[in-house]
N, C-alpha and C positions, 0 to 999 in steps of 0.2 A: 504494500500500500504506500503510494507517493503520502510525502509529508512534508514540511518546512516549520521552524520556530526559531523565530532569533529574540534574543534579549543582551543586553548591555546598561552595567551601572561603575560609577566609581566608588571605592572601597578600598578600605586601610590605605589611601594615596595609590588606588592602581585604578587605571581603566581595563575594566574584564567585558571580553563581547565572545558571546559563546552561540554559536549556529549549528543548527541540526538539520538534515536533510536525510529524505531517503526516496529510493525509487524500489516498484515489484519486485519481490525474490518469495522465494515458499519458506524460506526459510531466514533466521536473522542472521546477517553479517552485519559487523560492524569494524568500524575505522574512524581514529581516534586524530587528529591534526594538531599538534601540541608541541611549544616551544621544548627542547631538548631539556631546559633547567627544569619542567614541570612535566616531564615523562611519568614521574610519580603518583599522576595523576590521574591514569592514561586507565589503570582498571576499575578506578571508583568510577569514572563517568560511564562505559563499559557498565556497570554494573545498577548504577542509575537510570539507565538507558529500558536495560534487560526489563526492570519493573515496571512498564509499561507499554513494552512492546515486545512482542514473541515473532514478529516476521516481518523481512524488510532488509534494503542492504541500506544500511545508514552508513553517515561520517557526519561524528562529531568534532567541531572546528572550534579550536580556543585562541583566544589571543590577550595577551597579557600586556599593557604597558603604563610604570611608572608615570604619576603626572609630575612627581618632579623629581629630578636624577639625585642620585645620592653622591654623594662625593666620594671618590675612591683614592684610595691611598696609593700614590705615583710617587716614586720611588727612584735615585740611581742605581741603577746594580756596582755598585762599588768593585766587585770583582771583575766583574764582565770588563767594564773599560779599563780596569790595570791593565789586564789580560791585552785587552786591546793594543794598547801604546806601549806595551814591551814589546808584544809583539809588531810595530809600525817601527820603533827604536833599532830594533835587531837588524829590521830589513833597510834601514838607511843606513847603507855603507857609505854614504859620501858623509853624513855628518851623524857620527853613533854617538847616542847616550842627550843629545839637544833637538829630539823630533818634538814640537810641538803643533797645537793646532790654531790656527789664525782666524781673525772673524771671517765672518761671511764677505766682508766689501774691500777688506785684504787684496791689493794686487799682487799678491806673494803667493795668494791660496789657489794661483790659477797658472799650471806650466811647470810649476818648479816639482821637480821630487822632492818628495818625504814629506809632501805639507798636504794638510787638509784642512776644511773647513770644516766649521763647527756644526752647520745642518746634514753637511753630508756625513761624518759620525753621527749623528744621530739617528740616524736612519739605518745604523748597523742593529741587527739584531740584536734583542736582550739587553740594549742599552737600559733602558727602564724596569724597574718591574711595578706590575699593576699589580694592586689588591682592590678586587670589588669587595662590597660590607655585605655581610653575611644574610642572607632574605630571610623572614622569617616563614619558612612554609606552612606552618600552619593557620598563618592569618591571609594564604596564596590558597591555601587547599576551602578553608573558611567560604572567601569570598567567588570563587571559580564555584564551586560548587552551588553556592545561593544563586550566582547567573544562569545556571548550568539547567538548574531549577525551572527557572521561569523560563526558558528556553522551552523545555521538555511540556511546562504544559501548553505554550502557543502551539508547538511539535503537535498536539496528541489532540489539540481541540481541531487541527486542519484533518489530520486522519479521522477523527469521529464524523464531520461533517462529510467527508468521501464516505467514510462507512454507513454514511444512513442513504446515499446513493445507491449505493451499492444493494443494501437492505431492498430498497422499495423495485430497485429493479426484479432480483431475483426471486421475491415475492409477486411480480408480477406474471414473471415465466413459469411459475409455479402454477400460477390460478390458469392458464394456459396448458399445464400438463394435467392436471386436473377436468380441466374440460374434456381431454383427450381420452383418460381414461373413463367416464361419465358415455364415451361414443363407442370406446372396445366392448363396455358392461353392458350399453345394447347392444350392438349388431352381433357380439359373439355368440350368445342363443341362438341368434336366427339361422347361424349357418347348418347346426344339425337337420335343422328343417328343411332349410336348399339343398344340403346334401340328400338327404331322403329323398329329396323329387328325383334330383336329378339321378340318382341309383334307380329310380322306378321307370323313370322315361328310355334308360338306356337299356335295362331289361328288358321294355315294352316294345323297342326298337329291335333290341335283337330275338325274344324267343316269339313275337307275333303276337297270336292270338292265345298260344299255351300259357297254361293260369301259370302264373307269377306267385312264389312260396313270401306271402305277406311277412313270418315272423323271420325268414332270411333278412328280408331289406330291415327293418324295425333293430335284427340282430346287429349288420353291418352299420346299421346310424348310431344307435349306442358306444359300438367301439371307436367310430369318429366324433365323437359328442366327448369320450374322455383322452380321446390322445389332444383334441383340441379345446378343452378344456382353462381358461385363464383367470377362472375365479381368486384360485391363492396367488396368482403374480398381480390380480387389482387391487384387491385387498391389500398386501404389503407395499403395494408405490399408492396408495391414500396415506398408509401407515408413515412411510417415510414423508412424503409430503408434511402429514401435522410435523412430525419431528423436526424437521428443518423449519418450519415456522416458528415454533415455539424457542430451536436454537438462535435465530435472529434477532429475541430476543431477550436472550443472558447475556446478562453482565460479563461474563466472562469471557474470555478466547474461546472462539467455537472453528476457526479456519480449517483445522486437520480434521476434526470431526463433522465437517461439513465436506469436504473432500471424500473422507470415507463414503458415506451416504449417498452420496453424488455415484459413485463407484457401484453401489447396490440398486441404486432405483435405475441404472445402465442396462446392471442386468437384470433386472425384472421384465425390461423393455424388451430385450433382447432374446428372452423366453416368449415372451406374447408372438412375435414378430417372427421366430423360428414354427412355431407350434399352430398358430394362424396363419392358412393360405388361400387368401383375400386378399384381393386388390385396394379395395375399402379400408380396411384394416390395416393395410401394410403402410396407404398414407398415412394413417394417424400414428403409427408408428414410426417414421422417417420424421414426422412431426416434432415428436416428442423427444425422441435421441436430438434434436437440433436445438430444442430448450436446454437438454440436459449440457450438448456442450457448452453454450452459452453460457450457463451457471456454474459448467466447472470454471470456466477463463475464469469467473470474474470472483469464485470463491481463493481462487491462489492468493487474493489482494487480500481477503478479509482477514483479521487478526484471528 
């Protein structure tokens, strides 16, 4: 079942915007989008998610940002650039043991060996060392999660509104196969009675004017009256039909158990449909299998 829910608030000095999305799958995937410093996060929302939704590929997208930066401790690496100018020292053999480094605007600091300027060392490696200040995660996990929140119900209130779509349609295909059955429950009696004529006519055709043995034909219509027979396969797609009504309307996840049933009232259809051989009958049977695809398509979406 597609979905969308975004929310964004600021909190302990962070701006948190947290978005949820999902498109059809039968089953739940999920995928989590999350700054690497807040990976830690990555199974609670995952699992916040789970409680509300059993099917769907989601991806939860988080984004975290400071509204005001913290000051980080920047630092010379004191070892780093000894290391440096002994080693810049060594390598000036025209003047060892006097390598210095000259300003930037120095006409010295351009042409000559053994000299450098002062931005271009600093752009060596590990000249600096940074310390960021220590986050506090659990005022990160706090506040991600309360967005995370209100996310998941904008999320869940767009899937209920599909889902009551989805509802009225497939209750509508329903009252459709219902009708269908309502026309097998006629015409199936009638055929033992066409059958009988027509066993009597073709009799009457072949042996002439010689009397015709009445409880022969009476015999042969009874055996055709029970091999075609579809009382117990109407009976269970009414049965199934209430079922599926009444799961459309719990509370709870009914998707797999609405796939099942889907699956049984196929083959009820598909007993009528082998066991009936009627023109008559057979449309309403092509009929009916055409509802029932239509309601699996659109049960895969349902939770």
């Amino acid at each position: 079942m597609t979905g969308y829910g975004r929310a964004q608030a600021q909190l302990d000095g962070r701006d948190i915007l947290v978005e949820i999305r999902s498109v059809n799958s039968r089953y739940l995937e999920q995928n989590v989008r999350i700054g690497r410093n807040y990976a830690y996060l990555e199974e609670e929302l995952k699992a916040l998610l789970k409680t509300r939704a059993s099917r769907g590929k989601a991806e939860i997208s988080v984004s975290v940002t400071p509204l005001e930066g913290k000051k980080a401790d920047i630092r010379v690496n004191e070892e780093i650039v000894r290391g440096y100018l002994d080693a810049m020292q060594a390598y000036d053999a025209n003047t060892p043991g006097r390598y210095c480094l000259l300003p930037d605007q120095a006409p010295q600091a351009a042409g000559l060996p053994g000299r450098m300027s002062w931005s271009s060392f600093m752009q060596l490696p590990d000249v600096f060392r940074v310390e960021k200040p220590q986050e506090d995660e659990e005022a990160v996990r706090r506040g991600v999660l309360t967005v995370a929140e209100e996310a998941l119900a904008a999320f869940v209130a767009m899937r209920e509104t599909e889902g009551e779509k989805l509802r009225e349609d497939i209750l509508h295909r329903l009252e459709l196969i219902g009708a269908s059955v309502a026309v097998v429950e006629q015409e199936a009696p009638r055929l033992t009675e066409r059958y009988r004529e027509r066993l009597y006519a073709k009799l009457k055709e072949i042996l002439g004017n010689t009397a015709i043995d009445e409880q022969r034909i009476l015999t042969e219509a009874a055996i055709f009256s029970e091999k075609t027979a579809v009382d117990e396969e109407t009976v269970r797609l009414r049965s199934h039909i209430t079922q599926m009504r009444s799961m459309l309307d719990a509370p709870e996840s009914v998707g797999r158990r609405l796939d099942f049933l889907v699956q049984e009232m196929n083959r009820e259809v598909n007993t009528i449909g082998s066991k009936v051989q009627d023109v008559d009958i057979t449309a309403v049977v092509v009929d009916m299998k055409s509802e029932l695809e239509k309601i699996r398509e659109q049960i895969q979406n349902v939770e």
